[in-house]
LONU-621072 format. One record per residue (C-alpha): residue number from 1; residue in three letters; x, y, z. Coordinates in nm, 4 decimals, decimal comma. Each point is the difference from the previous one (the first is absolute). Layout:
<sites>
SITE  pos  code        px        py        pz
SITE  NUM   ala         X         Y         Z
...
</sites>
This chain:
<sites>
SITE  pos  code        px        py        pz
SITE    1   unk   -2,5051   -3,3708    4,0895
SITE    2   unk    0,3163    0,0890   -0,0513
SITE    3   unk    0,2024   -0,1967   -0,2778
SITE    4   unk    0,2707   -0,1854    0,0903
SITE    5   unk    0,3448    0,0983   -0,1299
SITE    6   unk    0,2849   -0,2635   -0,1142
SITE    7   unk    0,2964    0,0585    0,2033
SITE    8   unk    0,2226   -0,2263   -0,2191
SITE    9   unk    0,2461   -0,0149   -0,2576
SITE   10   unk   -0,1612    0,0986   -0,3653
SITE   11   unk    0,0192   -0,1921   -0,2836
SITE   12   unk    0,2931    0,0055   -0,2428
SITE   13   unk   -0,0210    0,0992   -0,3716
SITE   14   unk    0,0587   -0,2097   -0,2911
SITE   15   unk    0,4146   -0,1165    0,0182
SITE   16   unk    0,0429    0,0076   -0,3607
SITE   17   unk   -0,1649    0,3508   -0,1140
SITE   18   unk    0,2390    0,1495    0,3455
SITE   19   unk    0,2721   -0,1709   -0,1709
SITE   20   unk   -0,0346    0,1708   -0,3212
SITE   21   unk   -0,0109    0,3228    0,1922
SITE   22   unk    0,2717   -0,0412    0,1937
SITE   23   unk    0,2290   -0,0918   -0,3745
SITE   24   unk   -0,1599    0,3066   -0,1433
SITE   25   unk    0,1412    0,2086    0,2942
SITE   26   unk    0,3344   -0,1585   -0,0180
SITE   27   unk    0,0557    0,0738   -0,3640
SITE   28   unk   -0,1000    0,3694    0,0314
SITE   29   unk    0,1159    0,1659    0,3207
SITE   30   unk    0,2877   -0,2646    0,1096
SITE   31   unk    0,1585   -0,0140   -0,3591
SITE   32   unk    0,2787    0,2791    0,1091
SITE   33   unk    0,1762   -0,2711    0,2158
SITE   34   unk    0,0457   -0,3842   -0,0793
SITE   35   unk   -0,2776   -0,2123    0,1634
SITE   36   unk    0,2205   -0,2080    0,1924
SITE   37   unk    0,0817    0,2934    0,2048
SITE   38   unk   -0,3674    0,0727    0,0930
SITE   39   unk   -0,2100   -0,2082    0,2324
SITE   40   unk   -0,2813   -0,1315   -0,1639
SITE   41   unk   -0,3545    0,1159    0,1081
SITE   42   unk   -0,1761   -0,2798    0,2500
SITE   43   unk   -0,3578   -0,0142    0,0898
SITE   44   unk   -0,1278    0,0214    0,3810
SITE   45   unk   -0,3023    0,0703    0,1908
SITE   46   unk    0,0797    0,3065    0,2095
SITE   47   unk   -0,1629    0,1052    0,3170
SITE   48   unk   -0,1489    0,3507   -0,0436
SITE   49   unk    0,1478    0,1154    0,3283
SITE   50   unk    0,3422   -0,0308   -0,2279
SITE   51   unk   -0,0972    0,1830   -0,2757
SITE   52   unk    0,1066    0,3923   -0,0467
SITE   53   unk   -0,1610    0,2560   -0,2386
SITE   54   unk    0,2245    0,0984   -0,2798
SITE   55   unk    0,1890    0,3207    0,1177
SITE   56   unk   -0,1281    0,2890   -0,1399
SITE   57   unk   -0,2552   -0,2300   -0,1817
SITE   58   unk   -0,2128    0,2557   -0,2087
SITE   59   unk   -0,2997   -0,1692   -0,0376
SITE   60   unk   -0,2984    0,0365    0,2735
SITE   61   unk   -0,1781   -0,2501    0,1549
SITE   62   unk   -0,3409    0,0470    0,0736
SITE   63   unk   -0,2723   -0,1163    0,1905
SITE   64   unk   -0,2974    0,0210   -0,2886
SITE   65   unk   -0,2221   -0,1553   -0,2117
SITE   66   unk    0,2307   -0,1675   -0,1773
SITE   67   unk    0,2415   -0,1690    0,2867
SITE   68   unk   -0,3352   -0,1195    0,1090
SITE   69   unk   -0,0387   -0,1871   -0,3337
SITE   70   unk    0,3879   -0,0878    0,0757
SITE   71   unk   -0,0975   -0,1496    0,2964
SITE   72   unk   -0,3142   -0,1864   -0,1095
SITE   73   unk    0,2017   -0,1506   -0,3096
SITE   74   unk    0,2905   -0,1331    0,2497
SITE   75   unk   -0,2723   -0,1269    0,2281
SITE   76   unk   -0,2039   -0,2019   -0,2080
SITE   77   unk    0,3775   -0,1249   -0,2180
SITE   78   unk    0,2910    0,0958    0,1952
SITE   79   unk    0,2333    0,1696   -0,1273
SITE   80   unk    0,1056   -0,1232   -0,3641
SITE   81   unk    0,3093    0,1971   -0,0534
SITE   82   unk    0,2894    0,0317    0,2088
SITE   83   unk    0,1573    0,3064    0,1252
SITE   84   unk    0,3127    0,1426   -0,1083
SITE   85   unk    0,2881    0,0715    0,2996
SITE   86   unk    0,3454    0,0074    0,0744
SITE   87   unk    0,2040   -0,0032    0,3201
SITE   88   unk    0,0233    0,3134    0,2062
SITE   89   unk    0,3962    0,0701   -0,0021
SITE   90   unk    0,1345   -0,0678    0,4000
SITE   91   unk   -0,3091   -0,2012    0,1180
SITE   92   unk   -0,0825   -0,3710    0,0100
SITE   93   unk   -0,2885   -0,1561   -0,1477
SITE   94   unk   -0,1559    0,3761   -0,0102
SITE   95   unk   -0,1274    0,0992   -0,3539
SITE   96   unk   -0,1360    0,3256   -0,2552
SITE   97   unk   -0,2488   -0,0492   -0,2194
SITE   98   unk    0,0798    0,1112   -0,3704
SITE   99   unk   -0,3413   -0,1107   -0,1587
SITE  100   unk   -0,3117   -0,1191    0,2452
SITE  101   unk   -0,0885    0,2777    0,2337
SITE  102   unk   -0,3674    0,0234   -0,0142
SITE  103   unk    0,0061   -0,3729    0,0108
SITE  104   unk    0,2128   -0,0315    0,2602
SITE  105   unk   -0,2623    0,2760    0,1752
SITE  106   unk   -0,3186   -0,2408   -0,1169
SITE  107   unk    0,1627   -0,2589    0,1171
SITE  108   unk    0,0450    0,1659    0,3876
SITE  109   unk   -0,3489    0,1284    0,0161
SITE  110   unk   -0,1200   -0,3870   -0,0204
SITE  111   unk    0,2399   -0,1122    0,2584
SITE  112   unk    0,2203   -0,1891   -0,2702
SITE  113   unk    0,3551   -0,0488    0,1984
SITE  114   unk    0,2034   -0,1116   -0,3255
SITE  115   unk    0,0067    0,0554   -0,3093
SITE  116   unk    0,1991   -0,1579   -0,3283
SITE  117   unk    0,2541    0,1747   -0,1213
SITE  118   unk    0,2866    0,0684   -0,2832
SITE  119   unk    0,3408    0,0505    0,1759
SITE  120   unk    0,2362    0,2013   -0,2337
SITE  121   unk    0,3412    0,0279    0,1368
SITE  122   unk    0,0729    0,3650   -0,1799
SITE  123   unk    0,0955    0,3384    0,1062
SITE  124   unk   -0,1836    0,3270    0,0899
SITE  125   unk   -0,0049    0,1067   -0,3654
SITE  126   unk   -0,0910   -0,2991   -0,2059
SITE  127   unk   -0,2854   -0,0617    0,2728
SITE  128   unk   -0,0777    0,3818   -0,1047
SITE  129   unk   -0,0522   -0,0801   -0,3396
SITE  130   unk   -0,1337   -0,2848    0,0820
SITE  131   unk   -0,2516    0,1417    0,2501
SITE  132   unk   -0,0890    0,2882   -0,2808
SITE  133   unk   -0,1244   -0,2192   -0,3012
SITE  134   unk   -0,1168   -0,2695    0,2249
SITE  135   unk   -0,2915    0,3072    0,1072
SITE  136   unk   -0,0078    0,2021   -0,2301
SITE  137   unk   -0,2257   -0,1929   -0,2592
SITE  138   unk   -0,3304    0,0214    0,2794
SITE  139   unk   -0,2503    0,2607   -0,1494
SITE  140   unk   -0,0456    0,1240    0,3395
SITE  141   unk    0,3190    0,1357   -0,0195
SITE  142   unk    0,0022    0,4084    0,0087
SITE  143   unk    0,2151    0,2712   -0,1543
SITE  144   unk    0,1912    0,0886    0,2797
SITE  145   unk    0,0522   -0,3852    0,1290
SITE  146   unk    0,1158   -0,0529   -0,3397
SITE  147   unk    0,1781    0,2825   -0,0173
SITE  148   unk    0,1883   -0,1001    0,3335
SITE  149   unk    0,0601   -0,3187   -0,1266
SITE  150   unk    0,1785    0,0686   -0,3405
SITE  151   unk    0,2024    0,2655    0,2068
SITE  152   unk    0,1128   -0,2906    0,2338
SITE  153   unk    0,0808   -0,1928   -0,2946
SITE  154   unk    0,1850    0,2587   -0,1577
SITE  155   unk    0,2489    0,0509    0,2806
SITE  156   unk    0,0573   -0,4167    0,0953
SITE  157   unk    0,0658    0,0092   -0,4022
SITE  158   unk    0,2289    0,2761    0,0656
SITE  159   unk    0,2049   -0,1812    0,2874
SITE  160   unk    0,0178   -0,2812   -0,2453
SITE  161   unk    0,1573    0,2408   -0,2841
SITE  162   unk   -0,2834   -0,0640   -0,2250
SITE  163   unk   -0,1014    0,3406   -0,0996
SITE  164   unk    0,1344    0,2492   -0,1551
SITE  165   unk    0,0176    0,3860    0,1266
SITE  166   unk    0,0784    0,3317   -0,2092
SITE  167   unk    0,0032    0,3684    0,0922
SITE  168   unk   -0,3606    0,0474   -0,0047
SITE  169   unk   -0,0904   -0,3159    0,1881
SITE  170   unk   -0,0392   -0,3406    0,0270
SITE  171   unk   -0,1244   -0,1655   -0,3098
SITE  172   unk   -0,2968   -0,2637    0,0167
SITE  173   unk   -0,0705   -0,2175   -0,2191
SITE  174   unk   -0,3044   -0,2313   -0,0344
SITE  175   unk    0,2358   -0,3215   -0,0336
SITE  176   unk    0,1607    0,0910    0,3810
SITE  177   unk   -0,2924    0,1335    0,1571
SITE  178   unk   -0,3543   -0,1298   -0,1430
SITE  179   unk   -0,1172   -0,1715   -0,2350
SITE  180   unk   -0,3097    0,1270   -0,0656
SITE  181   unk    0,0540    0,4129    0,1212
SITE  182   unk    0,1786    0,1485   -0,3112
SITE  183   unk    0,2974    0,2190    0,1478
SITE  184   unk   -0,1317    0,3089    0,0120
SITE  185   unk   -0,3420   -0,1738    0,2402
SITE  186   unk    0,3100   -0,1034    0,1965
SITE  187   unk    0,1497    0,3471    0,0495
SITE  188   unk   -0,3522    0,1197    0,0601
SITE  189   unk   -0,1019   -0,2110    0,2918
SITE  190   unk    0,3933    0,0011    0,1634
SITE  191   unk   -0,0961    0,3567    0,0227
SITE  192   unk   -0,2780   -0,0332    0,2031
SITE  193   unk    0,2152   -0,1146    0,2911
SITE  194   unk    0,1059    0,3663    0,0212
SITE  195   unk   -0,3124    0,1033    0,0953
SITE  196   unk   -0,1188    0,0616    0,3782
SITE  197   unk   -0,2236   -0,2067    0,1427
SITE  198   unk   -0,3033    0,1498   -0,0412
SITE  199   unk    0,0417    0,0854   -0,3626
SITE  200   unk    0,1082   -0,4219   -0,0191
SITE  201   unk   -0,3281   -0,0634    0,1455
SITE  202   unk   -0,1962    0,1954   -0,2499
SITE  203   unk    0,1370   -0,1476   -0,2795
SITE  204   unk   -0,0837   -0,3609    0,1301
SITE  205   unk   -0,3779    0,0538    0,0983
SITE  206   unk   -0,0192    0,1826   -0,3301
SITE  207   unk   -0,0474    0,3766    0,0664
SITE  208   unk    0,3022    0,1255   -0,1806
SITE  209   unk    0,0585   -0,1389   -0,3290
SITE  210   unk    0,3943   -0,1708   -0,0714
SITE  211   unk    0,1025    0,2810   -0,2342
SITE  212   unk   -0,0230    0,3433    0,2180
SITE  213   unk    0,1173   -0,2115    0,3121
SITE  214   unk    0,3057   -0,0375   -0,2103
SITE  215   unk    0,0778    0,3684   -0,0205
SITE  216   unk   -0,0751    0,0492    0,3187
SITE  217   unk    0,2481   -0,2459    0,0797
SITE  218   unk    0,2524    0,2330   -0,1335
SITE  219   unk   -0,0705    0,2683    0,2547
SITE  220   unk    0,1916    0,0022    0,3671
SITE  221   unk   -0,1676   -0,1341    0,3193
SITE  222   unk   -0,1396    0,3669    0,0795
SITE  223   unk   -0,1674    0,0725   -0,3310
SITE  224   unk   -0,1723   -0,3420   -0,0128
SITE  225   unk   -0,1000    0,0648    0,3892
SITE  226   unk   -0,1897    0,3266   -0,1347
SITE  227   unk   -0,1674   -0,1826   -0,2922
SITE  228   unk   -0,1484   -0,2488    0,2986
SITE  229   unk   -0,0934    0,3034    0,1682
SITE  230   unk   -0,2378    0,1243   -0,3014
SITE  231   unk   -0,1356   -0,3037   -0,0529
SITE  232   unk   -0,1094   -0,0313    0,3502
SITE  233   unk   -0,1128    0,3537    0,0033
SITE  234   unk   -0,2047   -0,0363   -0,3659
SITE  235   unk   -0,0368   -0,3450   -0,0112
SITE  236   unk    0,1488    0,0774   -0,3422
SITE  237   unk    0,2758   -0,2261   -0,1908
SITE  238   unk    0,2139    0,2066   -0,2738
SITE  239   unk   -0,0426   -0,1090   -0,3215
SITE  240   unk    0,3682   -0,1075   -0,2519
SITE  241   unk   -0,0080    0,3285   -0,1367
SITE  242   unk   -0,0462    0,1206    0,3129
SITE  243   unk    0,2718   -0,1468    0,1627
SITE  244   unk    0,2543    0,0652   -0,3021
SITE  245   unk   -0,0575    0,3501    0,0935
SITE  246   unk    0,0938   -0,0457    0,3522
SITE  247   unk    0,3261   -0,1618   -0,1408
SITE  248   unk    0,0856    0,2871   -0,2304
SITE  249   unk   -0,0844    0,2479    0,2833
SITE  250   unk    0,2622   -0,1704    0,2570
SITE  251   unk    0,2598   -0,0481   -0,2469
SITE  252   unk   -0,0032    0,3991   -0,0330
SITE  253   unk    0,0040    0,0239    0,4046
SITE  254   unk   -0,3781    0,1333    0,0057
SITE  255   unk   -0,1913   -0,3081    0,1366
SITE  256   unk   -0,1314    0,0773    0,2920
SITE  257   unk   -0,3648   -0,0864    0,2378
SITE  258   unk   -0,1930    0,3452   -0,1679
SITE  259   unk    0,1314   -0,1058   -0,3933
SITE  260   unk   -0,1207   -0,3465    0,0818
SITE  261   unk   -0,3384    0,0433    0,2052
SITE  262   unk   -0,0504    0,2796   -0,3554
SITE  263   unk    0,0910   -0,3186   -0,2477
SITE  264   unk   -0,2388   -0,2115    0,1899
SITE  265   unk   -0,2730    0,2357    0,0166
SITE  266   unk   -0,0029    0,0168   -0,3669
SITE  267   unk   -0,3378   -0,1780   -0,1733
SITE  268   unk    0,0634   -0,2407   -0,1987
SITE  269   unk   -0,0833   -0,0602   -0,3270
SITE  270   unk   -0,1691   -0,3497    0,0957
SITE  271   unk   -0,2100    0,1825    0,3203
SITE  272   unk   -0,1653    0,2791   -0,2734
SITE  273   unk   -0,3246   -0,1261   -0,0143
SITE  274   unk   -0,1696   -0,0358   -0,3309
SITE  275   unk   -0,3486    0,0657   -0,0964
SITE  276   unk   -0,1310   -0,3213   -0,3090
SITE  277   unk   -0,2533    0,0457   -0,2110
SITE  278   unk   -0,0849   -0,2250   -0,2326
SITE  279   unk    0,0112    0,1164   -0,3609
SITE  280   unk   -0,3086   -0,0939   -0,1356
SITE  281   unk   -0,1866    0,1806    0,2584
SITE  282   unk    0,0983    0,3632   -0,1257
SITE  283   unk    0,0569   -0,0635   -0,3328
SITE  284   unk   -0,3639    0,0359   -0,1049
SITE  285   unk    0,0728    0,3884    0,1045
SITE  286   unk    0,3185    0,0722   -0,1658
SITE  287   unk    0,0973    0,0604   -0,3231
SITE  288   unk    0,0107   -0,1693   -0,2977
SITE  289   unk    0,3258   -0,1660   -0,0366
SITE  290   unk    0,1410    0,1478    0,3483
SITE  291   unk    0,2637   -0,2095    0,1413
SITE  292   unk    0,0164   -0,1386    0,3878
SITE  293   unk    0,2361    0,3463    0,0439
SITE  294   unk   -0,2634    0,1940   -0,1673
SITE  295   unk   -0,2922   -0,1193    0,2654
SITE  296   unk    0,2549    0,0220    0,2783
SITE  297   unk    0,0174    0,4130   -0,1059
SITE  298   unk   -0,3767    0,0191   -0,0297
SITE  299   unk   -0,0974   -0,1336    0,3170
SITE  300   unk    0,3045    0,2603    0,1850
SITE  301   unk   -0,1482    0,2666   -0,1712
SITE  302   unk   -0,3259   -0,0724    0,0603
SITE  303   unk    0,0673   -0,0388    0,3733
SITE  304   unk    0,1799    0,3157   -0,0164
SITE  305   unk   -0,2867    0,1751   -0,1643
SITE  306   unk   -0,2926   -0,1361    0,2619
SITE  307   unk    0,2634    0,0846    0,2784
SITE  308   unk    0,0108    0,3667   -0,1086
SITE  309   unk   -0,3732    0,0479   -0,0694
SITE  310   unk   -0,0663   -0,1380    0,3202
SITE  311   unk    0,2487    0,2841    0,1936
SITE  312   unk   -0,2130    0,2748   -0,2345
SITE  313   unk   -0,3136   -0,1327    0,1457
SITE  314   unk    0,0954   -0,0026    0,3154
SITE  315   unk    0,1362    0,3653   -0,0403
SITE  316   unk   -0,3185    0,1082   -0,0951
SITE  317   unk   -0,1948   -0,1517    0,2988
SITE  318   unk    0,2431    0,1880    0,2130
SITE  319   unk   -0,0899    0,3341   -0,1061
</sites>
């Protein structure tokens, strides 16, 4: 038999410990203006009909394994930590979630109709920033997500005047933009949101490793369209070296769909396969004092020797 859901307002978290959060906020993103000039955060239950995704929110939401444990934990305790919103600019009561959205999602499947909630009473970019390091501390998290994140940080920090810009670029530092990613992690993964979608996807389920999909990132739309091309065709993924090349190639004009299907064909140095023997098993028939290179020699020679007496004898039977 079906269970039956709870179509009523959840319980609320601990006041004091939202309290604290709420001060913490205050002192760190509101400190640019004097407090009496900001409304103070409230606590509400919100009906999920009013509640918005964050736009341009980076971070998916998906139905697997693990909302199911989302849902079972909310189930069985409700949910013990509020949400994190602010007022949609030009609505009333209507609301965007900065922190909660797989909650929010939990909460919906199991026919929940409010839910408790942080109101912050900030704008677009401090909910950014906001939004960003609320997330961005779930290991779930993946390189490009992140990578989408700290590049909507970096511009809402921008609008604010908090970072700094030369001729070569923007400069990120792990103070402004994480606080665990050292800067250059944080240049690496902004990168990634350069890359098509397809090549995105492949660096999220794992196929192409962070540091080629970097350089690749580097390369225009049609270039990186051809690389999804040979990996479709080969079922191949180019290797860092590889892709370097494909970087040098383009800067001289001479990337094209032949160079790179002729990069990708290339073996690899990790797909030669290797024949192990262990030592002790050969060195019986070596000699004395012959090192690992030494036996290595033998046996090709040996090989090479049985190979070419066995094309004699079968020379001979021909005749």
């Amino acid at each position: 038999m079906k269970k039956e859901t709870k179509e009523t307002t959840v319980k609320t978290v601990n006041k004091k410990s939202t309290q604290e959060e709420i001060s913490d906020f205050l002192d760190m993103a509101m400190a640019k203006e004097p407090a009496e000039k900001k409304q103070k955060p409230k606590l509400s239950n919100i009906k999920i009909e009013k509640l918005h995704p964050f736009k341009g929110h980076p971070y998916k939401v998906v139905d697997d394994e693990s909302m199911e444990e989302l849902k079972n934990s909310i189930e069985e305790k409700w949910l013990l930590n509020r949400i994190i919103v602010r007022p949609l600019e030009n609505t009333q009561d209507e609301y965007e979630i900065i922190s909660g959205h797989r909650r929010v999602h939990a909460a919906e499947l199991l026919g929940i109709k409010e839910v408790p909630a942080v109101i912050y009473f900030i704008d677009r970019d401090e909910a950014t920033v906001l939004m960003v390091d609320s997330n961005c501390q779930r290991d779930s998290v993946s390189p490009v997500e992140k990578g989408k994140a700290y590049k909507m940080k970096f511009d809402a920090l921008s609008h604010q005047g908090k970072s700094t810009s030369d001729q070569v670029g923007p400069k990120l530092t792990v103070e402004k933009i994480s606080d665990d990613d050292s800067p250059s992690q944080v240049k690496r993964l902004i990168r990634l949101t350069y890359l098509t979608p397809e090549l995105q996807e492949y660096v999220d389920t794992g196929k192409m490793k962070v540091s080629p999909a970097v350089e690749i990132s580097f390369l225009d739309e049609e270039r990186q369209r051809d690389i999804v091309d040979c990996i479709e065709e080969t079922d191949i993924f180019p290797s860092h070296a590889q892709t370097r090349r494909m970087r040098n190639l383009d800067a001289e004009g001479k990337l094209d769909y032949d160079s790179i299907k002729e990069i990708m064909s290339e073996l690899k140095p990790n797909q030669v396969e290797k024949l192990i023997i262990p030592i002790e098993s050969i060195r019986q028939y070596a000699p004395r004092g012959a090192t690992p290179k030494d036996m290595e020699e033998l046996l090709i020679r040996l090989a090479k020797e049985n190979y070419q007496r066995q094309c004699r004898m079968r020379d001979d039977g021909a005749r």
